[in-house]
N, CA, C and O of each residue as an XYZ file, in Angstrom:
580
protein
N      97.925     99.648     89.097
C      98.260    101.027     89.359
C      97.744    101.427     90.739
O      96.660    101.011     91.149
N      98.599    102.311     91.517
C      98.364    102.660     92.671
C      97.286    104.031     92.904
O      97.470    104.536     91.797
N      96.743    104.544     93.277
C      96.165    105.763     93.322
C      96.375    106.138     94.240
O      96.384    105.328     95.167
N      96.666    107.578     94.533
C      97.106    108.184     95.750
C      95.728    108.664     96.086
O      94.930    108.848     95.168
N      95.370    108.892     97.396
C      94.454    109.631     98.462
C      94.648    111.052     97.485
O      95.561    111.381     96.727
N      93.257    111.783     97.896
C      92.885    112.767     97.083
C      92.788    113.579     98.987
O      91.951    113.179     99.797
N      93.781    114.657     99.305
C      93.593    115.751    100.615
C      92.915    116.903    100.077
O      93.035    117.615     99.080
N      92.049    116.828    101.237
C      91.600    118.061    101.524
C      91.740    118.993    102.786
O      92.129    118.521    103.855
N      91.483    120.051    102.675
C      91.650    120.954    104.146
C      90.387    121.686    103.684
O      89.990    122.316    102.703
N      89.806    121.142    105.314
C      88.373    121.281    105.657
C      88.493    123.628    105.136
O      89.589    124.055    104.772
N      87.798    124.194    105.192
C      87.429    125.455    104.830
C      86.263    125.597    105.903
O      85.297    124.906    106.226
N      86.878    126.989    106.363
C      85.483    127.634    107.138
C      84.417    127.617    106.579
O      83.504    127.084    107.209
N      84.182    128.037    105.548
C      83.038    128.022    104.213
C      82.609    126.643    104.312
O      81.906    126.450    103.320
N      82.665    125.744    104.900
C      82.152    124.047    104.519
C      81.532    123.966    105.758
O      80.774    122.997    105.815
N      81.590    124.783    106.999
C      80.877    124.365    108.120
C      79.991    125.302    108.490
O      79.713    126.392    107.990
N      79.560    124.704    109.485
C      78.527    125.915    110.040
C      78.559    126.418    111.266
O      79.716    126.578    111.654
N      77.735    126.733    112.036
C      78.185    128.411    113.147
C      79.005    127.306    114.243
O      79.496    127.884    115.212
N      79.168    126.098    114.209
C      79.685    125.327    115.508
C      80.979    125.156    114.828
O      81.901    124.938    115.614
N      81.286    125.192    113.646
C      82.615    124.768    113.522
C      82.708    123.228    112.713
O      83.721    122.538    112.831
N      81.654    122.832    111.973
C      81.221    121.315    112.059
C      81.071    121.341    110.601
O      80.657    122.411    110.154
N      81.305    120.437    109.784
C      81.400    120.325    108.358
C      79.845    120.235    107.979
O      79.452    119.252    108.608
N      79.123    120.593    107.502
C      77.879    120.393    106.796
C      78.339    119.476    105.921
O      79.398    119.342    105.308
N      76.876    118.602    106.013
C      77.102    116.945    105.475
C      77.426    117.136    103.898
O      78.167    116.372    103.281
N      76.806    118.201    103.357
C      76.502    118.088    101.459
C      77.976    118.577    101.392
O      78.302    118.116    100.298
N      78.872    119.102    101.785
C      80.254    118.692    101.618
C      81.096    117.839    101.449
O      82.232    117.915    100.980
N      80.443    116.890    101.895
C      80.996    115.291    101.613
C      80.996    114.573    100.317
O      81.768    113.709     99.900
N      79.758    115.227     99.670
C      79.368    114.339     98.367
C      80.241    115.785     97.951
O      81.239    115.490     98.609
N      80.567    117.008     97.397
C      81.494    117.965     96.958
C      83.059    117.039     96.972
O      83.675    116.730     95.952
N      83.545    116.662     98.608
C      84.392    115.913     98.325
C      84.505    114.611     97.605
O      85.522    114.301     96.984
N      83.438    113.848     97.698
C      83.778    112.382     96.489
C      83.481    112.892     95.386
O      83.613    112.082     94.469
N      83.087    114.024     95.032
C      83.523    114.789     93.333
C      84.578    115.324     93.225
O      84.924    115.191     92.051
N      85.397    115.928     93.844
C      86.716    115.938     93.829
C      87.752    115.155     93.469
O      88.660    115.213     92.640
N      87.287    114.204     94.529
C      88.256    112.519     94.726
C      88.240    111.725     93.699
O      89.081    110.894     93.355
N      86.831    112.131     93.021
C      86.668    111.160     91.541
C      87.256    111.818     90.570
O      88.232    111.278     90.050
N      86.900    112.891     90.175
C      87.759    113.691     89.296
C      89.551    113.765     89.112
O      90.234    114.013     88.118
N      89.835    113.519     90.168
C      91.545    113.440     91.065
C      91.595    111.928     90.513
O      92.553    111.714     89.769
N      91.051    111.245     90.660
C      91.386    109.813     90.571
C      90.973    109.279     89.107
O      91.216    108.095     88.875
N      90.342    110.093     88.058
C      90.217    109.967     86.676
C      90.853    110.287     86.153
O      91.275    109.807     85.100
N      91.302    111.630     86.922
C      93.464    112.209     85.677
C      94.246    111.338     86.393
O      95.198    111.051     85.666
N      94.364    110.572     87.817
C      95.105    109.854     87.968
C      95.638    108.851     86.786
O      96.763    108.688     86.312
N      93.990    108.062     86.419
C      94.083    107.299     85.576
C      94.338    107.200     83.950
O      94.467    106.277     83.146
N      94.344    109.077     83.876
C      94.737    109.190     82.703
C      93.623    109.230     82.109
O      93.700    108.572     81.071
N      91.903    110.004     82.366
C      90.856    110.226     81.623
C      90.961    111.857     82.505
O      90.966    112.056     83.720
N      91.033    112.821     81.399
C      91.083    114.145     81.660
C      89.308    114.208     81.554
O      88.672    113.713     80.623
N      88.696    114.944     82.748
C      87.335    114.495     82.250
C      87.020    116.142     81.301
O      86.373    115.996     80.264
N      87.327    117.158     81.545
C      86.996    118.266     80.928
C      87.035    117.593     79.639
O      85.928    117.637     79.102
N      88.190    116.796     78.740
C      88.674    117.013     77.119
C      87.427    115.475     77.347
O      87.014    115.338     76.195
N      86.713    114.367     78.222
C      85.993    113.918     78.198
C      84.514    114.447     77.314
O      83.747    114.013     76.455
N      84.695    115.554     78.081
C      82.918    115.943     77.955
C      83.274    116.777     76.072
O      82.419    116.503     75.229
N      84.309    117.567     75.674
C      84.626    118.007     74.464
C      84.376    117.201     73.604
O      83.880    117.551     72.534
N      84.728    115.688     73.949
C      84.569    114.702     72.952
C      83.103    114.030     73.625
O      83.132    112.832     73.908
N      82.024    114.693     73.838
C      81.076    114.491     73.710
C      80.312    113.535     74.589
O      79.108    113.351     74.413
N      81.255    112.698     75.885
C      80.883    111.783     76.662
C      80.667    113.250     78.060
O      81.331    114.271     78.238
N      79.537    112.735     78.747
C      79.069    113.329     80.250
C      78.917    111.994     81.143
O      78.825    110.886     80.615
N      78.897    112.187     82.533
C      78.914    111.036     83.365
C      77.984    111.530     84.668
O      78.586    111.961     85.651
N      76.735    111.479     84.682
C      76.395    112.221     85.584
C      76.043    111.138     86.434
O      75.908    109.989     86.014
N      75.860    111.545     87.855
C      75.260    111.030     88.840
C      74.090    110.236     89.061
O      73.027    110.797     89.328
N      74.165    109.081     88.983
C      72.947    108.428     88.948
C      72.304    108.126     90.136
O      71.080    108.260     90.143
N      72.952    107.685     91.311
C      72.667    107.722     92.586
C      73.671    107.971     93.715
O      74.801    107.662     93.337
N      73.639    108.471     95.099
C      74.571    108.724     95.686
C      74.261    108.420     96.755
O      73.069    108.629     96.981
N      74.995    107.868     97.813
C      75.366    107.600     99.399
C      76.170    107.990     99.941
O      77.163    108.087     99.221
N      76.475    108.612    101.851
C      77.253    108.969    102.528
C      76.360    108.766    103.718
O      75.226    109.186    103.947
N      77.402    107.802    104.606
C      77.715    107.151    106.130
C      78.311    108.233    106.562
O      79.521    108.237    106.338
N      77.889    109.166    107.109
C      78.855    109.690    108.700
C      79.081    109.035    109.609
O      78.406    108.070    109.968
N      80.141    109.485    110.168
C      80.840    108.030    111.178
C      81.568    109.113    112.396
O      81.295    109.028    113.594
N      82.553    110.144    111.799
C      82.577    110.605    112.856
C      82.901    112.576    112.288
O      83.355    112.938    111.203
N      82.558    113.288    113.226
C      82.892    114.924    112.932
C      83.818    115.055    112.218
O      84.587    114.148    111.898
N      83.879    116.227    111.858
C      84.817    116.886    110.711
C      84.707    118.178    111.043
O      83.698    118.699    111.517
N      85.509    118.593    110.854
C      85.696    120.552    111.809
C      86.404    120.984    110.982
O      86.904    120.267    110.115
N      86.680    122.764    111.109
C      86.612    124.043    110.339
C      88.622    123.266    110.419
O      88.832    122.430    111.298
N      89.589    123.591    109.649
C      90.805    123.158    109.624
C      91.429    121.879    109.743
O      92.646    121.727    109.845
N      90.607    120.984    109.730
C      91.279    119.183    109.170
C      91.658    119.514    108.539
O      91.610    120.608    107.977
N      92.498    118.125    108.345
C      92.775    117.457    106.891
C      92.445    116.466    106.691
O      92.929    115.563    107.373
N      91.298    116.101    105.492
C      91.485    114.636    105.369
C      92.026    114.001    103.728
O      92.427    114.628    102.748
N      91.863    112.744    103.906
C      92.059    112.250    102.481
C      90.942    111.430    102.364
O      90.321    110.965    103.320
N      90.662    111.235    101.066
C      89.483    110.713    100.311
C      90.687    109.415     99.517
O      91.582    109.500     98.676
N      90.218    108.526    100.159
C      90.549    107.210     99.139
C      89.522    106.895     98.492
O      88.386    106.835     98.964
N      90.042    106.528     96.645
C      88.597    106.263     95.850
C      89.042    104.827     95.512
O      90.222    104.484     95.433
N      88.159    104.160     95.352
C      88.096    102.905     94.589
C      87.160    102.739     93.279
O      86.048    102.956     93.760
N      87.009    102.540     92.218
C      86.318    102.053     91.374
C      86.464    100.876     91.096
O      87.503    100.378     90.662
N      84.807     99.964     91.453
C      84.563     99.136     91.948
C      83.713     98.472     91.148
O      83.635     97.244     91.155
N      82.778     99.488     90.145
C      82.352     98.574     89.227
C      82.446     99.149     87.182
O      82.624    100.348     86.970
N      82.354     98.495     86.352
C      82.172     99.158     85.088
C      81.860     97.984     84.270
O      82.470     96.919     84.176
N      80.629     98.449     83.614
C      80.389     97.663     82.398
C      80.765     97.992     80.947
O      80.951     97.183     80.038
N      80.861     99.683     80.887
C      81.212     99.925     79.748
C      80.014    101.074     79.567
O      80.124    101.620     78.469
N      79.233    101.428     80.120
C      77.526    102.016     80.193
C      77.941    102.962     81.663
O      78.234    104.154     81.758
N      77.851    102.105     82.509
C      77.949    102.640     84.105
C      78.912    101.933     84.836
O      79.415    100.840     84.576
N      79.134    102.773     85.892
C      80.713    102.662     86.720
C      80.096    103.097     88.295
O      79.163    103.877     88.484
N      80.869    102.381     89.337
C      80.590    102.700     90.590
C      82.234    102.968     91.421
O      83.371    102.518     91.274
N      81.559    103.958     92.330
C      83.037    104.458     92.921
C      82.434    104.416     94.163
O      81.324    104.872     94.441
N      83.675    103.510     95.340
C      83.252    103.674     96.311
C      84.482    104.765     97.514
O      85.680    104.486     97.562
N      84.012    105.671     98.162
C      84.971    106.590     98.823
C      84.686    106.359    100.409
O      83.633    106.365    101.048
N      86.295    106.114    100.862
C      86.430    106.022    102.357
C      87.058    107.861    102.977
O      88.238    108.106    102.725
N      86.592    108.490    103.397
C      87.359    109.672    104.479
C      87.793    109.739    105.474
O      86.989    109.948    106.383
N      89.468    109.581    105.889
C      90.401    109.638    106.974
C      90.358    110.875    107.567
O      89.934    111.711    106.769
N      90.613    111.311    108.599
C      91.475    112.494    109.021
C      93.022    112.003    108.724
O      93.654    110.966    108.929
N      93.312    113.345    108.109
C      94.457    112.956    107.980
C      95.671    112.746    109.303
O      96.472    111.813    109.246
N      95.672    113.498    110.182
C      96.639    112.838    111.673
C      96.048    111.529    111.982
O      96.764    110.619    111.564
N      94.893    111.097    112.625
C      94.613    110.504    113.531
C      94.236    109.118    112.848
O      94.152    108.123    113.568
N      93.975    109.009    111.292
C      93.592    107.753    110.186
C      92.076    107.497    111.005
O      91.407    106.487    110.788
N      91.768    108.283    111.714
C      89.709    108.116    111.964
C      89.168    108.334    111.273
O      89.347    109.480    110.860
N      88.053    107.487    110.533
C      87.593    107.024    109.429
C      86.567    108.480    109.996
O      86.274    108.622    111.183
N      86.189    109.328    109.049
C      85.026    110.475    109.013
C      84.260    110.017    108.719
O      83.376    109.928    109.572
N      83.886    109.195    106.946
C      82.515    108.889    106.299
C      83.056    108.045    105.139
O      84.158    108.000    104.592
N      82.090    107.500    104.985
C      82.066    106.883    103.674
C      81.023    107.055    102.517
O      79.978    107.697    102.627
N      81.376    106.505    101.580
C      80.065    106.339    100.991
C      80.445    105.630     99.326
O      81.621    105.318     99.139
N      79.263    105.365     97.985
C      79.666    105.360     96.785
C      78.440    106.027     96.001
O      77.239    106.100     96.259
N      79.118    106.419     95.089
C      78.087    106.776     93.730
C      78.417    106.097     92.660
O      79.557    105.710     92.403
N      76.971    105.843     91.677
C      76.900    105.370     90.729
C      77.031    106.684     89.432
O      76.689    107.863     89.519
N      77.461    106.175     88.627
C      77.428    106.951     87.485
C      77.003    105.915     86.062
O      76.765    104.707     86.078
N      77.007    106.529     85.291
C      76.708    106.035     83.408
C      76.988    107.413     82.818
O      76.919    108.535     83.319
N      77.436    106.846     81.199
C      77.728    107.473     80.309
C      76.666    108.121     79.349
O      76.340    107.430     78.384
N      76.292    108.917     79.439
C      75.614    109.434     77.826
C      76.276    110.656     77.148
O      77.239    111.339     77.496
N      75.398    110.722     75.990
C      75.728    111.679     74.995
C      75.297    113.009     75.594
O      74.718    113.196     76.664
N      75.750    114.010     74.567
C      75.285    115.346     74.933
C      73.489    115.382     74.588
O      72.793    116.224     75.155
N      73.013    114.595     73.823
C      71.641    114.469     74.027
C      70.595    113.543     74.752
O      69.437    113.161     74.581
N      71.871    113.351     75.872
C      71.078    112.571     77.052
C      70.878    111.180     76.627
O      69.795    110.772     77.045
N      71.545    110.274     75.927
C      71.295    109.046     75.745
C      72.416    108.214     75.768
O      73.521    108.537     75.331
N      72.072    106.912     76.387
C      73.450    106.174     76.909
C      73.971    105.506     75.894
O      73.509    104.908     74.922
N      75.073    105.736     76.333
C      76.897    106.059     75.424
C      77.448    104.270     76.147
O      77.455    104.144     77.372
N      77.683    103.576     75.632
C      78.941    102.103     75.367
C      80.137    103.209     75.302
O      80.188    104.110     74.465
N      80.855    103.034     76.083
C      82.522    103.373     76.013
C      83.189    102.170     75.018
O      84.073    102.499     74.227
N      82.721    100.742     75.093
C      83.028     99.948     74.434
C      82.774    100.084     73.166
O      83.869    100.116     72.604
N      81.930    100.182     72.400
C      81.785    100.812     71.035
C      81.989    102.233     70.932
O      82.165    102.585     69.766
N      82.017    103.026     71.655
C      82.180    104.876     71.268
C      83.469    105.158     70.997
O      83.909    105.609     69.940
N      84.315    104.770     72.381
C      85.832    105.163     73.112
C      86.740    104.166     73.258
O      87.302    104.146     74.353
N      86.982    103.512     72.641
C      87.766    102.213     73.435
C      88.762    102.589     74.167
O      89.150    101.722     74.950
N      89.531    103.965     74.203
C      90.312    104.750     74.592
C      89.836    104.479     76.179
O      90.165    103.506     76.858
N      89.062    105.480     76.552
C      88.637    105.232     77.708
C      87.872    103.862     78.424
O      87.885    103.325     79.531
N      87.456    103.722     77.608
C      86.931    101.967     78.035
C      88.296    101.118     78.815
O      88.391    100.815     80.004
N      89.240    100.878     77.741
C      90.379    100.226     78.468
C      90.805    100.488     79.700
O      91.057     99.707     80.617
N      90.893    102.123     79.630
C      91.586    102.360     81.070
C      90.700    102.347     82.490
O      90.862    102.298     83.710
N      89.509    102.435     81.342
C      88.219    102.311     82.964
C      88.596    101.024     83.660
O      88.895    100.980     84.854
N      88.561     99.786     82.706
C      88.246     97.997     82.675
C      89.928     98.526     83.462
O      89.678     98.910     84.604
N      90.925     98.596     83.263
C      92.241     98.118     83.945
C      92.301     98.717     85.321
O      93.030     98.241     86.192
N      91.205    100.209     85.597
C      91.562    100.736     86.845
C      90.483    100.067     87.901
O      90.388    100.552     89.028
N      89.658     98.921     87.498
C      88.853     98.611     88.249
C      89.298     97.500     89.315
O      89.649     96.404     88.877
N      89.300     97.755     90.811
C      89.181     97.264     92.081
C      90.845     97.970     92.099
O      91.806     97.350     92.556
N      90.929     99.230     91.568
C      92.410     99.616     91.496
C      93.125     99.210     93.425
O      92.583     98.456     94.233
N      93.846     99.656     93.542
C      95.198     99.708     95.066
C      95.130    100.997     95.524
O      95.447    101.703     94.566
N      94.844    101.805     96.643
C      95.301    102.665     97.064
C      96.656    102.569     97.418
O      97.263    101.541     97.717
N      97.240    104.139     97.339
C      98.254    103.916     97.742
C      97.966    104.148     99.850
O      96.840    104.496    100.209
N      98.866    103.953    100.739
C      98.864    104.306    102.100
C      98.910    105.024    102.268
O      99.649    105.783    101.640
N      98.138    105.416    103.291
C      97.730    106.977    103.599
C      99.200    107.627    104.602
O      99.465    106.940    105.588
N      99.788    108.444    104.443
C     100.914    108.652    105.493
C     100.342    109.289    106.808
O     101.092    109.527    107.755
């Protein structure tokens, strides 16, 4: 399965008095991009957490590489790159969207637990979601236009 780039358009609200994206916007965007790229795959995460699975953040990284200003566009390509069935890793590249200049990168780790904070097997809980995690892993972007 292909996954399309997750766009954004940069917001005045994301930068600061120069016009310049403040960095903690970046990790806002690879929560976006992940979320975008989990209904891609057909895991709605809201009706996720109803049925009692959460996925929180276990660790996070972001490479700046180059500026980002008040009216871009970029796209967020996601990859998910790792899953055992416990924890999953997503790694995110950021284009401008005209010019394909790489902005930043980075990945976060995640794992599964319960609503009382204890880790959740998708493989024994969900097989539902388990499958589609295991088939979307080292997924294809689609090309960025």
């Amino acid at each position: 399965m292909k996954i399309k780039a997750y766009q954004h358009k940069v917001h005045y609200y994301e930068t600061d008095q120069m016009g310049v994206v403040h960095h903690s916007n970046y990790i806002r965007w690879f929560e976006e991009a992940r979320l975008d790229f989990l209904e891609q795959i057909g895991v709605n995460y809201a009706e996720m957490e109803r049925e009692g699975y959460i996925s929180p953040v276990v660790s996070i990284q972001c490479k700046y590489v180059n500026t980002t200003r008040f009216g871009d566009h970029v796209y967020i390509c996601t990859k998910l790159t790792k899953f055992n069935g416990i924890k999953y890793t997503v790694n995110y590249q950021i284009f401008d969207a005209k010019t394909k200049e790489i902005k930043a990168y980075g990945e976060s780790s995640h794992c599964f637990i319960n609503k009382d904070g204890k880790l959740v097997s998708l493989k024994k809980g969900n097989k539902k979601y388990y499958d589609i995690l295991v088939a979307a892993v080292d997924n294809e972007i689609e090309e960025i236009a």
